[in-house]
N, C-alpha and C positions, 0 to 999 in steps of 0.2 A: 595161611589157609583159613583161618579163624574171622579173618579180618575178611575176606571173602564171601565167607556165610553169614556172616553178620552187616555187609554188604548189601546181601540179596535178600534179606529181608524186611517186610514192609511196615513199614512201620503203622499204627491202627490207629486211627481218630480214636478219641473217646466217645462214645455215644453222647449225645446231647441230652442235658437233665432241664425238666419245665422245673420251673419254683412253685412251691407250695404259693397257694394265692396268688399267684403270676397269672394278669390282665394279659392273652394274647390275640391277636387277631391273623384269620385265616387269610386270604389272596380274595375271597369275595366282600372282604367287610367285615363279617360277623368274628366278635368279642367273644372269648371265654375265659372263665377264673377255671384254675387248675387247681383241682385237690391232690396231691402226690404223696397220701398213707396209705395207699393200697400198698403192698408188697411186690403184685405180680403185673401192675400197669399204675395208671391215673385218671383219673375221669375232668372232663369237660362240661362246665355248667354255662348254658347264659347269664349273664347278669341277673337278670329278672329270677329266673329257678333258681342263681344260688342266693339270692337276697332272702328267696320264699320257704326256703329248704323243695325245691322240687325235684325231679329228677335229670338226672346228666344226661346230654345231647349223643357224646361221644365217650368213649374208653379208648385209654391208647397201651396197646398191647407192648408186650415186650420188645416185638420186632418194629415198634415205632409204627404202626398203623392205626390208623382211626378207625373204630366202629362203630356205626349207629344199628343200633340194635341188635349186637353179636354179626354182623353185615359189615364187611368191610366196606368202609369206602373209596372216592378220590383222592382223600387228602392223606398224607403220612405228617410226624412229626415234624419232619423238615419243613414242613409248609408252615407251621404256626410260628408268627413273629411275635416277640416280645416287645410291649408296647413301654415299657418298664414302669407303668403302674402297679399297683399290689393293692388286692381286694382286702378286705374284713371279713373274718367270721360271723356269720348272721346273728343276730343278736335275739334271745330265746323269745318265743310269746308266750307270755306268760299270764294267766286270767285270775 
């Protein structure tokens, strides 16, 4: 009986994790470097804003959605391909 119910259970992907600094590209083209020390998501930079310290394009929430601007969008996690590049820490300016 054990062997039954253990049967009929399904077994659960793990959710897919981005890499800190992981270069990924969406389905239209566009690159992002993935920052992943948030706790509760990760944010999405372009190249340019994260080389600049600018601000993130996207936020990917826990249930794996992109947000631009607290606004969900089209794209979910699953959409981002990893391009298996890995960005740099921007480097400080300092005067």
């Amino acid at each position: 009986m054990v062997q039954a119910v253990a049967a009929q259970r399904v077994a659960r992907k793990p959710k897919p994790r981005l890499r800190e600094l992981g270069i990924y590209q969406l389905p239209d083209g566009k690159e992002f470097v993935v920052s992943t020390i948030y706790h509760d998501g990760c944010s999405l930079y372009s190249p340019h804003a994260w080389e600049t310290f600018g601000i993130a394009e996207y936020w990917v929430d826990r249930e794996g959605r992109l947000l631009h601007r607290g606004v969900p969008s089209v794209w979910k996690m699953q959409d981002l391909n990893d391009t298996g590049r890995t960005a740099s820490y921007p480097r400080p300016v300092l005067r």
